[in-house]
VEXDREN-2710 file (C-alpha; in Angstrom, 1 decimal):
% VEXDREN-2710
k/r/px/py/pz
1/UNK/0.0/0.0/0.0
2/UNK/1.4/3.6/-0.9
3/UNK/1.7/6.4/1.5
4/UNK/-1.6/8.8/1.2
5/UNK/0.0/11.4/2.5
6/UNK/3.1/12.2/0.6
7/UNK/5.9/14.3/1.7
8/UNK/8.4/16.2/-0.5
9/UNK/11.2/13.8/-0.8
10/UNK/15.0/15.3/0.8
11/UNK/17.5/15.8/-1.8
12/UNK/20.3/13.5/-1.6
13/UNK/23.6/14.4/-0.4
14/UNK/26.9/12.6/0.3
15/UNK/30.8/14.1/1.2
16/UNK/32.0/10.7/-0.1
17/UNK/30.9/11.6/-3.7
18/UNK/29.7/9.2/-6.4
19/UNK/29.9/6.2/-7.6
20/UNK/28.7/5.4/-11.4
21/UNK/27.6/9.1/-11.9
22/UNK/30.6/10.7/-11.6
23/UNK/28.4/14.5/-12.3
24/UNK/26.2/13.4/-9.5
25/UNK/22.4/13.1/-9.7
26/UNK/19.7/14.8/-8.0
27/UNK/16.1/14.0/-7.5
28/UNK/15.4/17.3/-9.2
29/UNK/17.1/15.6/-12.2
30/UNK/15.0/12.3/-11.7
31/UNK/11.6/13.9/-11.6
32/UNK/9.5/12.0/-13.5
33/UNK/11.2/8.4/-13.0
34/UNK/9.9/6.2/-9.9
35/UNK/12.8/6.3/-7.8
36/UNK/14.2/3.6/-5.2
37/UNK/16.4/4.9/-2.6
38/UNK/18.6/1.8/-0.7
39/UNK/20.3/2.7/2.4
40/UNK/22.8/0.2/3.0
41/UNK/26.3/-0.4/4.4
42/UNK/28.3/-3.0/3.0
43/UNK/29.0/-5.3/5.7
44/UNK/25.4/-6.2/6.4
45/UNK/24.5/-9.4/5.1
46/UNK/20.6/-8.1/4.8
47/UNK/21.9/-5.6/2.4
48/UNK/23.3/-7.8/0.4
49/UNK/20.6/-10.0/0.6
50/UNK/18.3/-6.8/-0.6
51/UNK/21.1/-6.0/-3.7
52/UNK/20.0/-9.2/-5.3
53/UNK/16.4/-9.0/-4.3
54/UNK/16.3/-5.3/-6.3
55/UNK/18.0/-7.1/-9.7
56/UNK/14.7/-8.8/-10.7
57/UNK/12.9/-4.8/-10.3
58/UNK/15.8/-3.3/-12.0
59/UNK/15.4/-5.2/-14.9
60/UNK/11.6/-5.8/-15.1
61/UNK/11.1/-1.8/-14.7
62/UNK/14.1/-1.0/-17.0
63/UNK/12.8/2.2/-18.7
64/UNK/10.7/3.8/-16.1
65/UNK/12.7/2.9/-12.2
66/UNK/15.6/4.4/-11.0
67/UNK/17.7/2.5/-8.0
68/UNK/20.0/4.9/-6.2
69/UNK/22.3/2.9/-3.6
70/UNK/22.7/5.4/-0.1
71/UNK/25.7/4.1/1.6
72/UNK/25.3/5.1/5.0
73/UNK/28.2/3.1/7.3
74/UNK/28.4/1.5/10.6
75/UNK/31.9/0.3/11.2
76/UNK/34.9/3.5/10.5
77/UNK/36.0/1.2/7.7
78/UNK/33.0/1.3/6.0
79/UNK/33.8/5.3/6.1
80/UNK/36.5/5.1/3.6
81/UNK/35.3/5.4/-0.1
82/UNK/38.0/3.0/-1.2
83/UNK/36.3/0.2/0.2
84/UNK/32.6/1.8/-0.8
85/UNK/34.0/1.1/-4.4
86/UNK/34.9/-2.4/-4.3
87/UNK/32.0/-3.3/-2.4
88/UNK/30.1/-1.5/-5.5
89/UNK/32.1/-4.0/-7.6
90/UNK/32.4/-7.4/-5.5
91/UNK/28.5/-6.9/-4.9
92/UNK/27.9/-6.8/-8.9
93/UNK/25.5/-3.5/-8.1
94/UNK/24.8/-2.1/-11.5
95/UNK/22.8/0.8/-10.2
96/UNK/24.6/4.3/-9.1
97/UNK/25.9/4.7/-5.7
98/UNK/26.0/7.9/-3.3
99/UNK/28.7/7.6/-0.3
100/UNK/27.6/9.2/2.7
101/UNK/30.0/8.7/5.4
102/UNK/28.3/11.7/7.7
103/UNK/25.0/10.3/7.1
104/UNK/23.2/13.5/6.3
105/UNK/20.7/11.6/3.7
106/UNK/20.0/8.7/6.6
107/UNK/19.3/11.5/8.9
108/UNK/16.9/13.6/6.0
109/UNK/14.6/10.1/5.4
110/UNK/14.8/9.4/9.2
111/UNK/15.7/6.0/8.6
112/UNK/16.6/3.3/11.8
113/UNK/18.0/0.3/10.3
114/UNK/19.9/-1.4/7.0
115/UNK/18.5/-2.3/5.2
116/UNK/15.4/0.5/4.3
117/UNK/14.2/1.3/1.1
118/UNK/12.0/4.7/0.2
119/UNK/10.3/4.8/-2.7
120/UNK/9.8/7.9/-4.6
121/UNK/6.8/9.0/-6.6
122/UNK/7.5/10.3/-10.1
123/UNK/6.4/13.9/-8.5
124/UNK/9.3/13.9/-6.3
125/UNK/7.7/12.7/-3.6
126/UNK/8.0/9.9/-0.6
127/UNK/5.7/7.4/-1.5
128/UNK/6.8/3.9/0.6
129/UNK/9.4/2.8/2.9
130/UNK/10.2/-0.7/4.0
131/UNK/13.0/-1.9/6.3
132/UNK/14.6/-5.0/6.0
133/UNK/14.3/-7.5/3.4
134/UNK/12.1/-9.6/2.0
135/UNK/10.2/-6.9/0.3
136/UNK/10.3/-7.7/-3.4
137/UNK/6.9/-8.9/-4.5
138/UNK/5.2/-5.6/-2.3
139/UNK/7.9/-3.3/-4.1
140/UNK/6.8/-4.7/-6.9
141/UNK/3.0/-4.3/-7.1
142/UNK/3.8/-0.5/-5.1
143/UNK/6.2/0.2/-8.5
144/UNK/3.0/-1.0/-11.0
145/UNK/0.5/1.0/-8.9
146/UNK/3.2/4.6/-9.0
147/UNK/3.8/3.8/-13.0
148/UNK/0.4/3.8/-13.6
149/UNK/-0.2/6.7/-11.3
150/UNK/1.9/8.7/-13.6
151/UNK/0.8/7.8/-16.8
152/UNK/-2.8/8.9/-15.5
153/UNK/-1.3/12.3/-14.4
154/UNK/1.1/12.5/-17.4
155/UNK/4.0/13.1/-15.0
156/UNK/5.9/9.5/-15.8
157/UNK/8.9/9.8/-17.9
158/UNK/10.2/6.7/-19.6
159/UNK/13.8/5.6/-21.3
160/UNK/17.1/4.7/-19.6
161/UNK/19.0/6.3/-17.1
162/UNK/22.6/6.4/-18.5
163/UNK/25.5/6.0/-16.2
164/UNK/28.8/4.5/-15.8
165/UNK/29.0/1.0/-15.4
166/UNK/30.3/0.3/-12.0
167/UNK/30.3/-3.7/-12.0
168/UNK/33.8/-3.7/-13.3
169/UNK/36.6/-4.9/-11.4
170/UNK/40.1/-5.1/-13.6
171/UNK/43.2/-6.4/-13.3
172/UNK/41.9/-8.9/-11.0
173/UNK/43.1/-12.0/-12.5
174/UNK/43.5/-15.7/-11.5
175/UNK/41.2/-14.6/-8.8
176/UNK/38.7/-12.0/-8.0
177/UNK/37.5/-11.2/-4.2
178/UNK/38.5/-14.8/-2.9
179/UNK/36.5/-15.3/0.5
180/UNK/37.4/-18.3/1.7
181/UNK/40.5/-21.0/1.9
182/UNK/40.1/-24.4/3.4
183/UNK/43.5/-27.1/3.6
184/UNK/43.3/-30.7/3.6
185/UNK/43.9/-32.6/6.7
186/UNK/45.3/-35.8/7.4
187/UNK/46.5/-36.2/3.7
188/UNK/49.7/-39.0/3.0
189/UNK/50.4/-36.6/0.0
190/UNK/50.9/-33.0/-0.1
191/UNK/47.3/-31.6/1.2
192/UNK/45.3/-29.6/-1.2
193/UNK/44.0/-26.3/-1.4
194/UNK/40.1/-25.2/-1.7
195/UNK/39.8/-22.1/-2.7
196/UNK/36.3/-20.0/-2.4
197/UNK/37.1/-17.9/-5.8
198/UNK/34.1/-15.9/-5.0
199/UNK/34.0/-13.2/-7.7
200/UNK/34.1/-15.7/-10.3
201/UNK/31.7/-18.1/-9.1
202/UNK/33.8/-21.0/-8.9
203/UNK/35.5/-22.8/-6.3
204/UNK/39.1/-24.3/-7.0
205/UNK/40.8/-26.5/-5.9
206/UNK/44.9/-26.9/-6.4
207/UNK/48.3/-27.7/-5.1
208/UNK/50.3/-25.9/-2.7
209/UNK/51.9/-25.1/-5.5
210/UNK/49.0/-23.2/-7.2
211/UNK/48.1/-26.0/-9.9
212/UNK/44.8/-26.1/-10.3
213/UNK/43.3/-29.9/-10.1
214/UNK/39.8/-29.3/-9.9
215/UNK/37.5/-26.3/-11.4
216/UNK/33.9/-26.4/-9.6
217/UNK/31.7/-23.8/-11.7
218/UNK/28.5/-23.2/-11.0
219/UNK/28.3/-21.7/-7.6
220/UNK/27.0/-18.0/-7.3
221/UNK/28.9/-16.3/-5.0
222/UNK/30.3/-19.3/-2.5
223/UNK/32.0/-18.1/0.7
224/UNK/33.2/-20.8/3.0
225/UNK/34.7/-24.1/2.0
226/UNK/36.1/-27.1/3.7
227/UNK/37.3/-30.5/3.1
228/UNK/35.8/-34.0/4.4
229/UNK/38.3/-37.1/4.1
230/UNK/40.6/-36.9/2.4
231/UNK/42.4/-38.6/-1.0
232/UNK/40.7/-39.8/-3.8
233/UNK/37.2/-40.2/-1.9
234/UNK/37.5/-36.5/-0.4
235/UNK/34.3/-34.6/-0.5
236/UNK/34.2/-30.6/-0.3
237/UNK/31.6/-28.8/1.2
238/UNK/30.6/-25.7/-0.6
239/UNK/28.8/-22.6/1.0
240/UNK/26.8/-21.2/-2.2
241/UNK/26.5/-18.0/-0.5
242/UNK/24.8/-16.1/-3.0
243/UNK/22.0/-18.8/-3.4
244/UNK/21.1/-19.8/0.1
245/UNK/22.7/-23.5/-1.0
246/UNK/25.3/-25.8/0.8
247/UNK/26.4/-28.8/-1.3
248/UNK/29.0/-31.7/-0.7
249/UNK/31.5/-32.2/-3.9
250/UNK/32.7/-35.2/-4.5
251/UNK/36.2/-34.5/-6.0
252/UNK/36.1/-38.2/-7.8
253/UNK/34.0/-37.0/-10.6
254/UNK/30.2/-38.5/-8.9
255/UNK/27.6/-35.4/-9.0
256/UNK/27.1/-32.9/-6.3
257/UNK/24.6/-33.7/-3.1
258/UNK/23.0/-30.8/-2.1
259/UNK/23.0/-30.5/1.5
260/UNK/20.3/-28.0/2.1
261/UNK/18.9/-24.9/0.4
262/UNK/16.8/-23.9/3.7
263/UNK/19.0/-21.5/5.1
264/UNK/20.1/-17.8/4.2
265/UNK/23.5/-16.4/3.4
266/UNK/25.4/-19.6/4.5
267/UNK/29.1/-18.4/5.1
268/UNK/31.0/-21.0/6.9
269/UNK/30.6/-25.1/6.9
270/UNK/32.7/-27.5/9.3
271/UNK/31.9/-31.1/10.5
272/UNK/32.4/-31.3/14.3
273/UNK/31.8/-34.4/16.1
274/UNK/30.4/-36.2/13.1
275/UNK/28.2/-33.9/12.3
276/UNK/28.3/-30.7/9.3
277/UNK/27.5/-27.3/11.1
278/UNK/27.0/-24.3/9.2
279/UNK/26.9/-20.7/10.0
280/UNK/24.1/-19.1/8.9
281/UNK/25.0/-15.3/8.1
282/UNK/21.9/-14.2/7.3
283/UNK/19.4/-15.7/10.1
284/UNK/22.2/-15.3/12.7
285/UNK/22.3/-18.6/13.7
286/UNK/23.9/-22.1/13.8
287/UNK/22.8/-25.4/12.4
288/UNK/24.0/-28.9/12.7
289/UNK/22.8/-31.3/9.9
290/UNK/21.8/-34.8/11.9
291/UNK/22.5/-38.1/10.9
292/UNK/19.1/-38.4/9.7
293/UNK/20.0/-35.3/7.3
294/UNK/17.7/-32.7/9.0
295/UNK/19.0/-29.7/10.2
296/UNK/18.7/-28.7/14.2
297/UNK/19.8/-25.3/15.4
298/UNK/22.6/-25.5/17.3
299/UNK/22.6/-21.8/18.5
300/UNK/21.0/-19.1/17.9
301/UNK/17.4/-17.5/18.1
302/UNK/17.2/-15.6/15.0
303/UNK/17.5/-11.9/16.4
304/UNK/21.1/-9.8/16.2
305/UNK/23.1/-9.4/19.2
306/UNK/25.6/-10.3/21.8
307/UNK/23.9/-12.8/24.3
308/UNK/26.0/-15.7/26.3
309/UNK/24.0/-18.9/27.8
310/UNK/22.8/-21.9/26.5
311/UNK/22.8/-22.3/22.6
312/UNK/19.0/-22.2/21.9
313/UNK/18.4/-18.6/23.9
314/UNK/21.9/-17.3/23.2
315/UNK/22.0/-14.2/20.9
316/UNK/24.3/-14.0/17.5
317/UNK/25.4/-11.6/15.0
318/UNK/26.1/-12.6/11.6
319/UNK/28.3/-15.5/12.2
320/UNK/30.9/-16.1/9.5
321/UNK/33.5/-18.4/10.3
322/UNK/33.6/-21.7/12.2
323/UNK/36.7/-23.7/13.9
324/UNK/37.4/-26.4/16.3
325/UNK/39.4/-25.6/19.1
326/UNK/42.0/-28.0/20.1
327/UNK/39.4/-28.8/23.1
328/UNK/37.1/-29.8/20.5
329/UNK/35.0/-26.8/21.6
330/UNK/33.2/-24.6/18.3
331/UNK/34.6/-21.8/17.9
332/UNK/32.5/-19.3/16.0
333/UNK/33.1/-15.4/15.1
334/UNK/30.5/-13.0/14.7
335/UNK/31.3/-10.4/12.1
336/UNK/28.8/-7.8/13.2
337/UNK/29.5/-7.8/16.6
338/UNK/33.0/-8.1/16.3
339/UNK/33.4/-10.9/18.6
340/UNK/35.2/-14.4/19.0
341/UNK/33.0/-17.0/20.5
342/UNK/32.5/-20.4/21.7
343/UNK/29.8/-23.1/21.6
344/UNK/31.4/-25.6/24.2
345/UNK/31.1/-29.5/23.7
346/UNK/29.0/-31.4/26.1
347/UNK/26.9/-28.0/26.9
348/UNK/26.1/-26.5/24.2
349/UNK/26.8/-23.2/25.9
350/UNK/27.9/-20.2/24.1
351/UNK/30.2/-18.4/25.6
352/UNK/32.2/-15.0/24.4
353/UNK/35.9/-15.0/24.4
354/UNK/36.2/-11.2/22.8
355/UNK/33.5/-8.5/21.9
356/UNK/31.5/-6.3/23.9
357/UNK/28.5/-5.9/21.1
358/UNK/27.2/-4.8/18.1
359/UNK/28.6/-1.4/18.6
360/UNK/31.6/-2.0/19.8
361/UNK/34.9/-2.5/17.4
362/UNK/38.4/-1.4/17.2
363/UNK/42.0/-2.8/17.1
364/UNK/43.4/-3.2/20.6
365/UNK/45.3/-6.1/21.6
366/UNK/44.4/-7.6/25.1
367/UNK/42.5/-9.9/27.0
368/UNK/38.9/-10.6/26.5
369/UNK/38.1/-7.6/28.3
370/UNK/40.3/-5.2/26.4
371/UNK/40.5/-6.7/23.0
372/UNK/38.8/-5.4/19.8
373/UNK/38.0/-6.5/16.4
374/UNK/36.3/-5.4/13.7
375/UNK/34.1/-7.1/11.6
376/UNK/36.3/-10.3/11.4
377/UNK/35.1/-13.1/8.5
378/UNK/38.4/-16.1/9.1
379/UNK/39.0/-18.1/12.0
380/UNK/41.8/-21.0/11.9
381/UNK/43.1/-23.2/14.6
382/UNK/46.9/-23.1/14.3
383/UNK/49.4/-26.2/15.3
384/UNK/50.1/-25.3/18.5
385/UNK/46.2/-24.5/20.0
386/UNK/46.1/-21.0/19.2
387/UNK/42.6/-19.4/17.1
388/UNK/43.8/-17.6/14.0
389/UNK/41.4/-14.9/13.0
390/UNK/40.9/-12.7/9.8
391/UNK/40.5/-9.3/11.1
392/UNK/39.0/-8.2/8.0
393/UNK/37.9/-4.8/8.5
394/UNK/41.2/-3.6/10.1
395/UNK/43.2/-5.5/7.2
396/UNK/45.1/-7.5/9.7
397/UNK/45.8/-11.1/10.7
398/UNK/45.5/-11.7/14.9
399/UNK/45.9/-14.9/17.1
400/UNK/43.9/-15.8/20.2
401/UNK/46.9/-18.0/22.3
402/UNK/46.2/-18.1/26.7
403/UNK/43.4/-16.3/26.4
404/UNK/44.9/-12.6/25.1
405/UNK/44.2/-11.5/21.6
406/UNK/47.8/-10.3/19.5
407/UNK/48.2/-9.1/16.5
408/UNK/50.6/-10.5/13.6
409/UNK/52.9/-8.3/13.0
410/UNK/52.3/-8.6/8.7
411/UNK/51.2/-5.7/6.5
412/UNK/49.6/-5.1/3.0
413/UNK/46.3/-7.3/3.4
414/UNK/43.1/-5.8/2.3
415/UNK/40.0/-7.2/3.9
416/UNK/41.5/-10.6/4.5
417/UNK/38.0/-12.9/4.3
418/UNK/39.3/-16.4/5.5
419/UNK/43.2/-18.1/7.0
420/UNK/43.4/-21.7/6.8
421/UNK/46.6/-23.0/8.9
422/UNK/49.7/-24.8/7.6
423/UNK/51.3/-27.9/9.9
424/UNK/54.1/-26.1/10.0
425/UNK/52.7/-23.3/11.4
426/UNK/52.6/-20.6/8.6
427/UNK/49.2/-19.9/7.4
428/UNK/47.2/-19.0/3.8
429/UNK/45.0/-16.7/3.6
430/UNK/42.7/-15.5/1.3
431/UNK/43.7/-11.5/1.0
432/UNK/39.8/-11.2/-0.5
433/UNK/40.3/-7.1/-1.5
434/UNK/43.7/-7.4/-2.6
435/UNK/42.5/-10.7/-5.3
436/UNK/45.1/-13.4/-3.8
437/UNK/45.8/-15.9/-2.1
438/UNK/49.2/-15.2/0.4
439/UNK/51.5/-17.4/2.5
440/UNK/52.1/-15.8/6.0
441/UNK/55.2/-16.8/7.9
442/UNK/53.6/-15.0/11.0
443/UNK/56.9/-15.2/13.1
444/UNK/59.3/-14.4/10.2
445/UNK/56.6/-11.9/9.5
446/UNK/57.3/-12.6/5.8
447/UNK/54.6/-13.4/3.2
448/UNK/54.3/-14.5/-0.2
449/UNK/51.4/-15.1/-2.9
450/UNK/50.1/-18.5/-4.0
451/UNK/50.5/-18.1/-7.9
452/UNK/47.1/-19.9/-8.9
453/UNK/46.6/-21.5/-12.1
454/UNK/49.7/-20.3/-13.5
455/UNK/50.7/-23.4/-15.9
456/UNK/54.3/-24.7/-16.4
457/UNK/53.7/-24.6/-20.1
458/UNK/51.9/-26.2/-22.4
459/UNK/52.0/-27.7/-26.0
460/UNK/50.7/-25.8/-29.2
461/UNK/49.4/-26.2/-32.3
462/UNK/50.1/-24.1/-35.9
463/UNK/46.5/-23.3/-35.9
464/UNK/45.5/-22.3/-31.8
465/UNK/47.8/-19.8/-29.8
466/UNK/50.8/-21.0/-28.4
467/UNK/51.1/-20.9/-24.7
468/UNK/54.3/-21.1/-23.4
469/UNK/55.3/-20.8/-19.7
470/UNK/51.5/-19.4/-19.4
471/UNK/52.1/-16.6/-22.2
472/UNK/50.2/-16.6/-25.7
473/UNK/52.2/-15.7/-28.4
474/UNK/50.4/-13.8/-31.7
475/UNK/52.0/-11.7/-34.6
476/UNK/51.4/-8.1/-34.0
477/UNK/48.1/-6.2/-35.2
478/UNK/46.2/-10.2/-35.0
479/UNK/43.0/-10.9/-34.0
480/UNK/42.9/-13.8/-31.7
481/UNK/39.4/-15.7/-30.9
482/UNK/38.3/-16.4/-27.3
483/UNK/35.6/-18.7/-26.2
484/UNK/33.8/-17.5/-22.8
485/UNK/31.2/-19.4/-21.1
486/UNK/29.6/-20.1/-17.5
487/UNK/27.4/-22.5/-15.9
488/UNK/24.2/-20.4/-15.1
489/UNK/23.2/-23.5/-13.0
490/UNK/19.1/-24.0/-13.2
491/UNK/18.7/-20.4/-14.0
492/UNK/18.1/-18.9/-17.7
493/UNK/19.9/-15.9/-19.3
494/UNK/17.3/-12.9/-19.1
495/UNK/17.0/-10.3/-21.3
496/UNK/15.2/-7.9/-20.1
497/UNK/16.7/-4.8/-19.8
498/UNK/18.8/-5.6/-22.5
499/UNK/21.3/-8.5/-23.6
500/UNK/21.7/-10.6/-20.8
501/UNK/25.4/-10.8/-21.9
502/UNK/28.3/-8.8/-21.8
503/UNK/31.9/-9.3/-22.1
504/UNK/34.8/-6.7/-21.6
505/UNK/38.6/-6.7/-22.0
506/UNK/40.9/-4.9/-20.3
507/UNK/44.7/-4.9/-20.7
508/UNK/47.7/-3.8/-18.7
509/UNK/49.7/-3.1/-21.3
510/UNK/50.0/0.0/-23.3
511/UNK/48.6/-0.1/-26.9
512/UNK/48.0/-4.1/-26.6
513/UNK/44.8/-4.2/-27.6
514/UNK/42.6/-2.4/-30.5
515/UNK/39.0/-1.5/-30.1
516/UNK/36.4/-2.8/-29.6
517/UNK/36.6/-3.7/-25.8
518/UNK/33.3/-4.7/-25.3
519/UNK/30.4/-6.7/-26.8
520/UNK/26.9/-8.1/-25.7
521/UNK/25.6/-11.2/-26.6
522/UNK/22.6/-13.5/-26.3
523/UNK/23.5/-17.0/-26.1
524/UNK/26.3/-19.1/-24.1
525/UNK/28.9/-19.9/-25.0
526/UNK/29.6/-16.6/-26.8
527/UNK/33.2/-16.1/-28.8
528/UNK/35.3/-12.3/-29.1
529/UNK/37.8/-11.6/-31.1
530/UNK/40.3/-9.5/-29.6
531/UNK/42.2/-6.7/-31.6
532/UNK/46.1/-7.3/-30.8
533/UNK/48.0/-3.9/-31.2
534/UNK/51.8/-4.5/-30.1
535/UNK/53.9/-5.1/-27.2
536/UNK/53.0/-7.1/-24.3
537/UNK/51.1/-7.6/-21.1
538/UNK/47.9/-8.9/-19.6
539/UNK/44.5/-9.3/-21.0
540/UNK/41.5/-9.8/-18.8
541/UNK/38.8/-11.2/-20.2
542/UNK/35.3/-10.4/-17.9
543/UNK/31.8/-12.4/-18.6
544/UNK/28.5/-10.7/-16.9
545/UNK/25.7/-12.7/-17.2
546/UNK/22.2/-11.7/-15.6
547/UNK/19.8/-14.7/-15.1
548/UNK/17.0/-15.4/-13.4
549/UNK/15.6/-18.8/-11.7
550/UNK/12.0/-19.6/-9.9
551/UNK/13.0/-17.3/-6.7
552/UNK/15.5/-14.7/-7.8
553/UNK/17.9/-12.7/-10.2
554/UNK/21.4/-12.9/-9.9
555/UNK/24.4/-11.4/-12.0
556/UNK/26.8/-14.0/-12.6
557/UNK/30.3/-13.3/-13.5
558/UNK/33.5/-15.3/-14.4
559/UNK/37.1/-13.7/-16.0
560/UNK/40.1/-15.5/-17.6
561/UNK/43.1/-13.3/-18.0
562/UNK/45.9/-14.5/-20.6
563/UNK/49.6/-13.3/-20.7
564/UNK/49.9/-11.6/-24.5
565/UNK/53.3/-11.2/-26.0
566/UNK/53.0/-9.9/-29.4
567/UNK/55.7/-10.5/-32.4
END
């Protein structure tokens, strides 16, 4: 139902600038478009939630809706426009952005909580607001009903909104925003490497060494990852974040098993005492998957907070990473309220080790009293009993060891999403802003990155590119043809809105590559032809696909990039 008494909607405003306008945009300038204002910060898991809920509106109401993304932050490093714009970009948001670190359009629109959504009549005026999420179908039909209200009055305005396109993220290679990293255990042979390579939509798995053994497409945004035996009858357990999915791999080549598609935002997975637990971002809560395959809830009642005592009436924020402890307790972290916590075996009791609540962050070392995180997403147990943690929102790495938190001494990380520990005590992590994988040495305090999927060399032919020590050789001013395609898993391509395909190259070096740099297409697989110039350097190759399934839109994205030397 709309609003029957409408107010003049606030203009928008924002010190931390734009984001895919770069001239700005103003209300004033939308006046005559239905306009959908989402306030949003980007470590909240409903917001992220909402972002793909809004995909199936942007594209049904192409000509006539206009989404405008208020960032309005919580923790101070969601104040920093840096990390406004990669969340623009790991998020896939195709709609403009406004930064507002001072919160002066929150304040305007009165709003309480993130996720809200105002919607704006084509008159410039407040016509709706929802909090939360969920909202979609009611959006919807309020959408419809202001369309048709402004056709009546003549005040609607129809075509596209033009603006910069702000899904792009370059240069991001092998990998793109990798969340997770999980290790073998137990392994005769050299353990393996899973790697959550979220931004593509694909989970690998490789040697220490980087090789890549397995490929796993298919999963839309996975987050955490973990191993389960190990050898040739090794399963992995994928998190399919983005799709409210957990599913065991078989890395033998037998089809995946779904495991369960009832929960939201699943970020972590770990099997403890027998049985697969999995951290449920988006419902704050745990669940344990019985023998019988059901789930029970472990901890958790549903609501956000900080709350201690037994597991069923104890309180969580956003958990995102699970652990055992080497007392075979659970150790859990919840990102929004900055806190390292424990389920303990035998009780079932949660109980917090560090954090002080959902407002409450920083970067202290200390005991559980003194110490501070913020927004933490990785937790590892190292060799020696100590609880590695991801301190994502500070860019650091800490350790929990006799009940005092440190912090490793290793620069250079960007929102580090997810550690996995080495037997010999150096650790992997997955440096998610920074696109890598890295080795940490935390007592050398030395790192170095895990080159993924880099191959040794391979063999040619006089008709297809030769690749040698990873590098495609081509005569200068070539073209070369490049097959792109993705699995879009039980989802079809959707075109409305426009082709549901689009592919864009982007090279590192100077004059490599002749225009065109993009193209749009309608089927999959879908083949470019790149326009070699001269020299040499990297080519990054991105594929955006927007499809839809039975209960939501997604953007789905995967990139190759080739090493080019030209003759």
């Amino acid at each position: 139902m709309l609003d029957r008494a409408r107010v003049r909607a606030p203009e928008l405003a924002g010190d931390g600038g734009w984001i895919g306008a770069p001239d700005g945009l103003s209300l004033a300038q939308l006046r005559g478009k239905v306009v959908l204002l989402d306030f949003w910060t980007l470590a909240c898991v409903n917001c992220q939630r909402v972002v793909e809920e809004l995909r199936g509106l942007e594209r049904r109401f192409a000509d006539t809706l206009v989404v405008v993304g208020v960032h309005s932050p919580k923790f101070p490093h969601e104040h920093e426009h840096a990390a406004v714009r990669d969340a623009v970009a790991r998020h896939r948001i195709e709609h403009p952005v406004i930064d507002d670190p001072a919160m002066t359009t929150w304040d305007a629109y009165a709003v309480k909580a993130w996720p809200t959504l105002v919607l704006i009549d084509a008159e410039g005026r407040v016509a709706k607001t929802v909090s939360g999420e969920g909202h979609a179908v009611e959006l919807a039909a309020a959408i419809e009903a202001l369309i048709a209200e402004g056709e009546a009055k003549g005040t609607l305005r129809r075509g596209l909104l033009a603006h910069d396109d702000i899904t792009e993220a370059p240069g991001t290679g092998e990998l793109a925003f990798p969340g997770k990293v999980a290790l073998e255990d137990g392994s005769t042979r050299a353990p393996r490497v899973a790697i959550a390579d979220t931004g593509h939509d694909r989970v690998l798995v490789c040697t220490l060494d980087g090789v890549v053994e397995h490929e796993l497409d298919g999963f839309y945004q996975p987050q955490g990852v973990r191993f389960d035996g190990v050898g040739e009858t090794a399963t992995l357990l994928v998190c399919e974040t983005g799709a409210d999915r957990v599913w065991r791999v078989p890395l033998d080549g037998r089809p995946r098993e779904l495991i369960t598609d009832a929960l939201k935002s699943p970020w972590d997975v770990v099997v403890w005492h027998g049985h697969v637990v999995i951290a449920e971002a988006g419902r704050h809560r745990l669940w344990a998957v019985d023998r019988a395959g059901e789930l029970q809830v472990l901890a958790g009642t549903g609501a956000e907070g900080l709350h201690d005592g037994p597991g069923l009436e104890a309180v969580l924020a956003q958990p995102s990473a699970l652990a055992i402890t080497s007392d075979g307790d659970l150790a859990f972290l919840d990102a929004e309220a900055s806190a390292l916590r424990v389920v303990r075996a035998g009780t079932f009791e949660v109980q917090t080790l560090a954090g002080a609540g959902l407002f409450a962050w920083g970067d202290g070392d200390g005991d559980g009293v003194r110490a501070r995180l913020q927004h933490p997403l990785g937790l590892t147990l190292g060799p020696n009993g100590e609880l590695y943690i991801a301190d994502t929102f500070n860019d650091t790495v800490r350790v929990w060891r006799g009940a005092h938190l440190w912090t490793v001494p290793v620069n250079g990380f960007s929102e580090p999403g997810g550690l996995a520990a080495l037997p010999d005590g150096r650790l992997l992590v997955a440096d998610t802003g920074n696109h890598r994988v890295v080795r940490v040495d935390p007592l050398r305090a030395r790192t170095k990155d895990l080159e993924v999927g880099r191959p040794a060399g391979s063999d040619s032919t006089d008709d297809a590119p030769a690749a040698v020590a990873g590098t495609i050789v081509q005569p200068s001013g070539s073209t070369l043809a490049v097959q792109l395609d993705l699995d879009p898993g039980e989802d079809d391509l959707d075109p409305a809105g426009g082709p549901p395909i689009r592919v864009r190259a982007v090279a590192e070096g100077d004059g490599l590559l002749r225009e065109p740099t993009t193209w749009t297409a309608s089927t999959l697989p879908v083949t470019v032809e790149l326009a070699l110039g001269e020299g040499s350097g990297r080519v990054t190759l991105e594929l955006l696909a927007a499809t839809c399934g039975p209960d939501a839109c997604r953007l789905r994205r995967t990139q190759r990039a080739y090493d080019v030397l030209l003759t």
